[in-house]
Steps between C-alpha positions, in 0.01 A plus 500: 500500500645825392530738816364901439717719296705184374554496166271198351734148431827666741666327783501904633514778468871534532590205270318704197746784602842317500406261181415882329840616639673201338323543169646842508837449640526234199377688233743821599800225498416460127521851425846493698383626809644256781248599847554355846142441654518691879695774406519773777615852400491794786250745428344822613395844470676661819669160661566184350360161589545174352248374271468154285382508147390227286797482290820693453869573426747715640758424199223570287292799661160359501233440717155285416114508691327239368112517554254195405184660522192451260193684434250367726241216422236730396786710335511809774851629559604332843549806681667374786732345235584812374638650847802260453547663132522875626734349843740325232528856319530673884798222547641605113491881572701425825750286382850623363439690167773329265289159560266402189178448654258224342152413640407188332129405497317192368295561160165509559249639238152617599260394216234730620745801578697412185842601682740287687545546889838667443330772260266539746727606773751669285165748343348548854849565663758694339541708740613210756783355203827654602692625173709252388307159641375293245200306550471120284300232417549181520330260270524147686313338239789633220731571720571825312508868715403843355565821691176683562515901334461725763263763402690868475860338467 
């Protein structure tokens, strides 16, 4: 029996996030982008604080969010979903600025809204998107990613 707010056919909740994070981490390794999973970076606006990313690389300069998150059943945005989004971006404009800064979300296209979730969020929320972080989707099914246009930039 699936338990509330479980996604349907999951072990849990976290399992759906570290299989996405290994979908990602593997399709970044074949576009030469070698991420450790864990990766803690010291960040903040007037001290600094540890903090643990998805993925990253000091030798390379990157850090990676990864977000699993679908539309809801009867395709609402999952509001409480999108909290995590705009905390990731928080965590990106506090972290050092020569970092690349990828939120990677899972592709999830709204039939009825005729957008995916990651145009949703990136339409509704500009003004949250640090300059310079790039928000991606992942295709699981095709295991292909396309970054998502920010609108304005």
């Amino acid at each position: 029996m699936d338990k509330p707010f479980q996604r349907k056919g999951s072990e849990s909740n976290a399992h759906v996030g570290r299989e996405f994070e290994s979908w990602v981490k593997a399709y970044l390794e074949t576009q030469g982008l070698v991420l450790a999973p864990d990766f803690i970076v010291d960040i903040g606006i007037n001290s600094k604080k540890a903090h643990k990313f998805d993925l990253g690389s000091n030798s390379e300069k990157v850090i990676v969010e990864c977000k699993a998150h679908t539309w809801t059943e009867g395709n609402n945005v999952p509001s409480a979903k999108m909290t995590t989004w705009d905390q990731a971006m928080y965590y990106f404009h506090a972290a050092p600025s020569d970092f690349r800064k990828m939120l990677f979300v899972l592709y999830d296209l709204s039939k009825k809204r005729k957008e995916t979730l990651a145009e949703y969020y990136v339409r509704t929320n500009p003004h949250l998107i640090p300059d310079r972080v790039e928000v991606w989707e992942y295709d699981a099914a095709l295991k292909t990613a396309r970054q998502v246009a920010i609108p304005g930039r």
